[in-house]
Gaussian input, Z-matrix of N, CA and C with variables (Angstrom, degrees):
# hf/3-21g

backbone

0 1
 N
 C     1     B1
 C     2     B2     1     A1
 N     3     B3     2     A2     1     D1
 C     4     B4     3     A3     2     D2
 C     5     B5     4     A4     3     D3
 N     6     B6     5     A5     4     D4
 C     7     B7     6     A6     5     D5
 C     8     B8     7     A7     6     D6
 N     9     B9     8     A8     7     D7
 C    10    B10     9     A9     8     D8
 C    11    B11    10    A10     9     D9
 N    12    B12    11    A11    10    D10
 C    13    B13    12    A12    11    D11
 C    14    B14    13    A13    12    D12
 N    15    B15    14    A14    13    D13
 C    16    B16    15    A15    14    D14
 C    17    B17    16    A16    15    D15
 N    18    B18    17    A17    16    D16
 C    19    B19    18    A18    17    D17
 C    20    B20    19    A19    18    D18
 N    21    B21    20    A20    19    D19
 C    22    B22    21    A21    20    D20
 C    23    B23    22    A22    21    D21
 N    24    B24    23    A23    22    D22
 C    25    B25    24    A24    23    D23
 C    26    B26    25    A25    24    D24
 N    27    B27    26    A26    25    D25
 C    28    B28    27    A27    26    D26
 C    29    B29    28    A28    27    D27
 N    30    B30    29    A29    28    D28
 C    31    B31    30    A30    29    D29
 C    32    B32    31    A31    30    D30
 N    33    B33    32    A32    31    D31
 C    34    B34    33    A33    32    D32
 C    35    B35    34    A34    33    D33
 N    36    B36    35    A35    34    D34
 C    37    B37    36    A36    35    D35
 C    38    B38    37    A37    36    D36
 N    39    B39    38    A38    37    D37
 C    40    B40    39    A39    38    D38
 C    41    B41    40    A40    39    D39
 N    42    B42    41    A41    40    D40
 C    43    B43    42    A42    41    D41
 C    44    B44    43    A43    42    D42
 N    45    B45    44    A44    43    D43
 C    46    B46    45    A45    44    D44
 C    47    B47    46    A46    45    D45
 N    48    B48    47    A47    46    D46
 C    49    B49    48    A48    47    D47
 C    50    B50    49    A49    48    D48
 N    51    B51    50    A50    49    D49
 C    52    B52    51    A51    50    D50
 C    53    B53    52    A52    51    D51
 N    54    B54    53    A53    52    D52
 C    55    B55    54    A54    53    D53
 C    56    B56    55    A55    54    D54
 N    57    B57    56    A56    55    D55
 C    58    B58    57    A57    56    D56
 C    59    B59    58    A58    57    D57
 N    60    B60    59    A59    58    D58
 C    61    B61    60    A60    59    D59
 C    62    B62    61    A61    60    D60
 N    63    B63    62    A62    61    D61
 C    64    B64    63    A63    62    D62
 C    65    B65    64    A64    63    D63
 N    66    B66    65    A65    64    D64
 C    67    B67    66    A66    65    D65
 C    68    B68    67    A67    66    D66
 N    69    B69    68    A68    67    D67
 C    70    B70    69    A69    68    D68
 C    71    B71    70    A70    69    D69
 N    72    B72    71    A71    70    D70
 C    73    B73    72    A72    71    D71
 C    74    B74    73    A73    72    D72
 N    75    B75    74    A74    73    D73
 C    76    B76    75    A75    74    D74
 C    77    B77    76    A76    75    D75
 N    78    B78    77    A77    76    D76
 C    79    B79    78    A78    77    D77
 C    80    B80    79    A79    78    D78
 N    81    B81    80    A80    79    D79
 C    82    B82    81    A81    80    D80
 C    83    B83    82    A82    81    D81
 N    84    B84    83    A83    82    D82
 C    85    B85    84    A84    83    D83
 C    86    B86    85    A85    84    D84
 N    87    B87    86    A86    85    D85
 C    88    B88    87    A87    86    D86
 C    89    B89    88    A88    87    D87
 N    90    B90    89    A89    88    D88
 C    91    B91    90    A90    89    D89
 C    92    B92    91    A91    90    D90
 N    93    B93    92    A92    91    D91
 C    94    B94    93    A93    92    D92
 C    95    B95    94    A94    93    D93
 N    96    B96    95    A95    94    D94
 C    97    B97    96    A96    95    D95
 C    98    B98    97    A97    96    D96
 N    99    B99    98    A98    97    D97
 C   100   B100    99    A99    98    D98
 C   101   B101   100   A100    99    D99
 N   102   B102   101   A101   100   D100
 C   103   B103   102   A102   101   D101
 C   104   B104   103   A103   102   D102
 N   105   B105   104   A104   103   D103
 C   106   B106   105   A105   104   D104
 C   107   B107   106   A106   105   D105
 N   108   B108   107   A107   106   D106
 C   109   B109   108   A108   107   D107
 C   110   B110   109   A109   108   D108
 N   111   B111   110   A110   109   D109
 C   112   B112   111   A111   110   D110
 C   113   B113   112   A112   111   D111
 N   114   B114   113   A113   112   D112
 C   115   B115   114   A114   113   D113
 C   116   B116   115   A115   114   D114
 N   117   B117   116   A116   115   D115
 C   118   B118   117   A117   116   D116
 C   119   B119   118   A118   117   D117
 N   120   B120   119   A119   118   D118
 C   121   B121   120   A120   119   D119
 C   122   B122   121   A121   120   D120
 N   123   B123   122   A122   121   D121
 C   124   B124   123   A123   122   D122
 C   125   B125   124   A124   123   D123
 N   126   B126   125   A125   124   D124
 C   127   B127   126   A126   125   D125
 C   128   B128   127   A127   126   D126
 N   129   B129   128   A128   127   D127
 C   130   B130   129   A129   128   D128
 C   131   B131   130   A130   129   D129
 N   132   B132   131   A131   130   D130
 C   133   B133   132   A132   131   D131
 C   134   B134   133   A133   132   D132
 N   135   B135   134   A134   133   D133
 C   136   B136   135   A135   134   D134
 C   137   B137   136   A136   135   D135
 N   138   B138   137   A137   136   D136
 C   139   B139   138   A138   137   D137
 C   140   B140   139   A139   138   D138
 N   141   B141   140   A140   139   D139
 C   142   B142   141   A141   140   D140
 C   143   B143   142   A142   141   D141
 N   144   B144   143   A143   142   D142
 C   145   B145   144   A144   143   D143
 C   146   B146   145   A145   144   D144
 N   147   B147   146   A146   145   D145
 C   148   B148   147   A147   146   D146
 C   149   B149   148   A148   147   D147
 N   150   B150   149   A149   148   D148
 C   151   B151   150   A150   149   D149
 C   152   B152   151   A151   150   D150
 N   153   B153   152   A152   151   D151
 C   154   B154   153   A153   152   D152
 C   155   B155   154   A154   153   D153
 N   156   B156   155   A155   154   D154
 C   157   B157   156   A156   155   D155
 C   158   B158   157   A157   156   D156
 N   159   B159   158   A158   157   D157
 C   160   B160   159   A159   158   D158
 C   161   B161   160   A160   159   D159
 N   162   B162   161   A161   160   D160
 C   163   B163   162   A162   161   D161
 C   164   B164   163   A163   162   D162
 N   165   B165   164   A164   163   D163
 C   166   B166   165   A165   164   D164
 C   167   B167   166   A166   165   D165
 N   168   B168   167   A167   166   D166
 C   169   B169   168   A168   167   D167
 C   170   B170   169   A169   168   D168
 N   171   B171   170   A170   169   D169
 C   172   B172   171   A171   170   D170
 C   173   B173   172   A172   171   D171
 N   174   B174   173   A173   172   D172
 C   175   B175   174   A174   173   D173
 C   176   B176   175   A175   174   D174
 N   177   B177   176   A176   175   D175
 C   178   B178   177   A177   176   D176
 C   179   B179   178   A178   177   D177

   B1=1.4466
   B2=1.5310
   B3=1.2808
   B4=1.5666
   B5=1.2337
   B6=1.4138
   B7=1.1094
   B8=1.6560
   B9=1.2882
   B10=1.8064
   B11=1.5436
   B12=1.5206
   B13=1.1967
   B14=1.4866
   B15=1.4732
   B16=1.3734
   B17=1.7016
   B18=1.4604
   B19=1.5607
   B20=1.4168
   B21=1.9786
   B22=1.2606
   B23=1.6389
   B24=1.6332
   B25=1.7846
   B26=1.3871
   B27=0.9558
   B28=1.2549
   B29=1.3163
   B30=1.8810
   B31=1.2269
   B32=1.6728
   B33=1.0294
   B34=2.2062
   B35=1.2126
   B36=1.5651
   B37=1.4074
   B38=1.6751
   B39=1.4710
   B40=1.1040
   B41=1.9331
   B42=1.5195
   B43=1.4250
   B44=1.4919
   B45=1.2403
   B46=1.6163
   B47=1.5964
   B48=0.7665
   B49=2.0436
   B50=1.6345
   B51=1.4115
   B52=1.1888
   B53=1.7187
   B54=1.0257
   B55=1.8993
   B56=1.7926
   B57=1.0489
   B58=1.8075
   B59=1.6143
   B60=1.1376
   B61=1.6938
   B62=1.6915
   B63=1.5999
   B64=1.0646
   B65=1.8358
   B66=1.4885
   B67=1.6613
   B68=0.8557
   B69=1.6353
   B70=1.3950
   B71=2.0137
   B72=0.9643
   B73=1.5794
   B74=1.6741
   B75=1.3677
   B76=1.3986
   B77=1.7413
   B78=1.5843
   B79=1.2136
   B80=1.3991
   B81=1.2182
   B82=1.4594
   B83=0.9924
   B84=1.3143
   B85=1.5225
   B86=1.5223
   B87=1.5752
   B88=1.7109
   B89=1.7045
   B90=1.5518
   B91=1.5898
   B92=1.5749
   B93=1.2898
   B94=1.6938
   B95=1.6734
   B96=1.6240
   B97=1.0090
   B98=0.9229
   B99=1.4389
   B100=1.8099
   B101=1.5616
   B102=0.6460
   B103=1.9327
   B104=1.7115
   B105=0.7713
   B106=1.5286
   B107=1.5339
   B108=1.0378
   B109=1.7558
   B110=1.3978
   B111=1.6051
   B112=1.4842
   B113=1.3021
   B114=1.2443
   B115=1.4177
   B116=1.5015
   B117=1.6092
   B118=1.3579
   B119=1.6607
   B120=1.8114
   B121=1.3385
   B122=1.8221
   B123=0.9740
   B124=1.8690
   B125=1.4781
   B126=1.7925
   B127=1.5060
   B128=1.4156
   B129=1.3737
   B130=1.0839
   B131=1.5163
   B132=1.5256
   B133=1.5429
   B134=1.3078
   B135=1.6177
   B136=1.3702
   B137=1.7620
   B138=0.9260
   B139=1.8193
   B140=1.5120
   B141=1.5071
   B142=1.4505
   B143=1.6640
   B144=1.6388
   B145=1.3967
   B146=1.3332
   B147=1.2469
   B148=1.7507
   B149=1.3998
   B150=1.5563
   B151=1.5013
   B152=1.2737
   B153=1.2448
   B154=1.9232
   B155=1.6956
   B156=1.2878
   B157=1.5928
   B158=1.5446
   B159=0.9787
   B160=1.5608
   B161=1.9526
   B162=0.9654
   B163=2.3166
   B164=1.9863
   B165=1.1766
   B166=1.6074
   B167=1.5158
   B168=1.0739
   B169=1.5059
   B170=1.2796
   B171=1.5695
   B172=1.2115
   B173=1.4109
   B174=1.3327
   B175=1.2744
   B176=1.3963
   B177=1.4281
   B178=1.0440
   B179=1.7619
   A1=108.23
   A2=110.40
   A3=128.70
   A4=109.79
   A5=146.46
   A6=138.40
   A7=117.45
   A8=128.34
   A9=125.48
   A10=90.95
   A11=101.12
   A12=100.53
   A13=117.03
   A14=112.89
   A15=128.82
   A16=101.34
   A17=102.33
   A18=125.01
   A19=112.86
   A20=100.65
   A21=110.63
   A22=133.54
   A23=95.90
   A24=95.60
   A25=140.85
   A26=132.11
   A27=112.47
   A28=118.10
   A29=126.72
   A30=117.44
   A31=108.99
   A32=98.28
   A33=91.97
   A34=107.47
   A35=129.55
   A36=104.07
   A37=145.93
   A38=92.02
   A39=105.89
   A40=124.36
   A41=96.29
   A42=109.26
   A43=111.87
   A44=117.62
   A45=117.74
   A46=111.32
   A47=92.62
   A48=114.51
   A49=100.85
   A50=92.25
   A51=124.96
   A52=132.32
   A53=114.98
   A54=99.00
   A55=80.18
   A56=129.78
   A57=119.20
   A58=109.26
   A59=96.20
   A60=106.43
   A61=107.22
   A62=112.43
   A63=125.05
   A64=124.90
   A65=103.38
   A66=100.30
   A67=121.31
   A68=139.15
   A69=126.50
   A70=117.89
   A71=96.09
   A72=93.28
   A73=129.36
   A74=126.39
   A75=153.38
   A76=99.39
   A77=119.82
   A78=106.14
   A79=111.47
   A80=121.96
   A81=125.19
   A82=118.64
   A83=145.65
   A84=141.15
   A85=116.44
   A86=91.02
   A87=95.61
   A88=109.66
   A89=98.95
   A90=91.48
   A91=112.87
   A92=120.88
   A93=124.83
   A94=106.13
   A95=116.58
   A96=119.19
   A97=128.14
   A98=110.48
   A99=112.48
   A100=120.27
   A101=94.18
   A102=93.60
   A103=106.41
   A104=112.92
   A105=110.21
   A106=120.16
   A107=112.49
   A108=114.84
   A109=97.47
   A110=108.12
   A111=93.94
   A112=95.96
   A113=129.66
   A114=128.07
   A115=94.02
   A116=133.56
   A117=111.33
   A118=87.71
   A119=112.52
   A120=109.69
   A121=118.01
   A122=121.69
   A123=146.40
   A124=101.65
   A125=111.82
   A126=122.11
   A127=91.50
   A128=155.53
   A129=159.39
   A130=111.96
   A131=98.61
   A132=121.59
   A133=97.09
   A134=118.58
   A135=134.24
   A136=103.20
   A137=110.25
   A138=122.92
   A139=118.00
   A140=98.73
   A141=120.75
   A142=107.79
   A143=125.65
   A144=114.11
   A145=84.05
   A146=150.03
   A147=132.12
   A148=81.09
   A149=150.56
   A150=128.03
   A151=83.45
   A152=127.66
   A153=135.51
   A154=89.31
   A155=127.04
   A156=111.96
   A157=115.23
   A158=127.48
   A159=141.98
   A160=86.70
   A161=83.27
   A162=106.50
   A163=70.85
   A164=125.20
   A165=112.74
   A166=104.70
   A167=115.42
   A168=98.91
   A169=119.08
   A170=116.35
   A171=131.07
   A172=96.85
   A173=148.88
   A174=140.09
   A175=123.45
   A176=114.55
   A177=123.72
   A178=141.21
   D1=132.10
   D2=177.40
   D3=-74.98
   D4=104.98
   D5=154.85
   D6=-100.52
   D7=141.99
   D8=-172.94
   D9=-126.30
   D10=133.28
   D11=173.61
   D12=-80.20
   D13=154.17
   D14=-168.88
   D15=-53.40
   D16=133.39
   D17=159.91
   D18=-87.62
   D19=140.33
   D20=147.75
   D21=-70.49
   D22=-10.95
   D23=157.35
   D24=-45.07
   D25=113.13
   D26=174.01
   D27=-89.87
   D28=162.35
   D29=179.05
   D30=-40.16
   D31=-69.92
   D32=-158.67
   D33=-50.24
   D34=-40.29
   D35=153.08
   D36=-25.99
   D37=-63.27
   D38=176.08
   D39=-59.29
   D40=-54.53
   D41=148.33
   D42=-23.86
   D43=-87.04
   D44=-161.75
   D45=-69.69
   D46=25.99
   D47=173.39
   D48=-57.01
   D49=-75.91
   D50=179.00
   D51=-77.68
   D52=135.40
   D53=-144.57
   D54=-97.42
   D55=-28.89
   D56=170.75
   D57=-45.93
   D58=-54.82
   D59=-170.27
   D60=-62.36
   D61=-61.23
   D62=148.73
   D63=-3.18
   D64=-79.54
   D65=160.48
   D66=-65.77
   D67=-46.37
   D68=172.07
   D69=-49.26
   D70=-48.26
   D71=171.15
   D72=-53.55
   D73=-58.53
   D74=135.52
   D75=-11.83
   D76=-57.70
   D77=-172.80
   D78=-86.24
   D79=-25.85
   D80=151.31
   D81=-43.04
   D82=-45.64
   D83=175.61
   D84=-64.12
   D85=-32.86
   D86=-177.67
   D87=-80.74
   D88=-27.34
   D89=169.66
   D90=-61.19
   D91=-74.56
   D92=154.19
   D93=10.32
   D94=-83.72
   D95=-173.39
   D96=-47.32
   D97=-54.77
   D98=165.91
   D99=-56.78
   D100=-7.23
   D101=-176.24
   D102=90.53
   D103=1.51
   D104=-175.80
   D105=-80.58
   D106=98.06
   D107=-154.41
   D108=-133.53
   D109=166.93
   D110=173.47
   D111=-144.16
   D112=147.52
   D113=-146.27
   D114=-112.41
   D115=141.40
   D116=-174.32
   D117=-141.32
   D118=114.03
   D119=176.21
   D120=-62.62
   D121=95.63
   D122=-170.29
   D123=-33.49
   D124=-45.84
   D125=-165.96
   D126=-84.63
   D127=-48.62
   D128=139.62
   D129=9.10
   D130=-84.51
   D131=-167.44
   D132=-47.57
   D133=-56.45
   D134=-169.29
   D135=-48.14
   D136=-52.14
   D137=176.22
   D138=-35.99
   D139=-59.67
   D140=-175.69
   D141=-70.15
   D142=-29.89
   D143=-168.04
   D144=-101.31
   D145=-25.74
   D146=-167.88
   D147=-84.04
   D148=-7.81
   D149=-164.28
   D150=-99.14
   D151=-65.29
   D152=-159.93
   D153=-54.84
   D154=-37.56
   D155=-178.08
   D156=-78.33
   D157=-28.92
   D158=178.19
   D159=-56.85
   D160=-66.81
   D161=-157.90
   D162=-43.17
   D163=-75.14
   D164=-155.80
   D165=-82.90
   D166=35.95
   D167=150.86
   D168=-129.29
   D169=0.93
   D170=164.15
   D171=-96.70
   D172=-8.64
   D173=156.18
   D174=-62.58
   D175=-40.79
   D176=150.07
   D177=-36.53

């Protein structure tokens, strides 16, 4: 077992490492700002991936 000891990095550090992640993040904030959000019901989502996983393991 791999264990790494704990960093003083923090995510957004680490995040802006990388200049892909970097813009994706940045435009996330700007989505935020604008109000442009997208609301995703959690118990929902949850429904649909325990169903699509059920469906392939009886596909199996």
């Amino acid at each position: 077992m791999l264990v790494e000891p704990p960093s003083e990095e923090d995510e957004t550090t680490y995040i802006l490492k990388s200049e892909t992640n970097k813009k994706h993040l940045l435009k996330a904030l700007e989505n935020v700002e604008k109000g442009n959000l997208i609301f995703v019901n959690l118990d929902e989502y949850e429904k649909i991936v325990f169903e699509s996983q059920i469906y392939k393991v009886e596909e199996d």
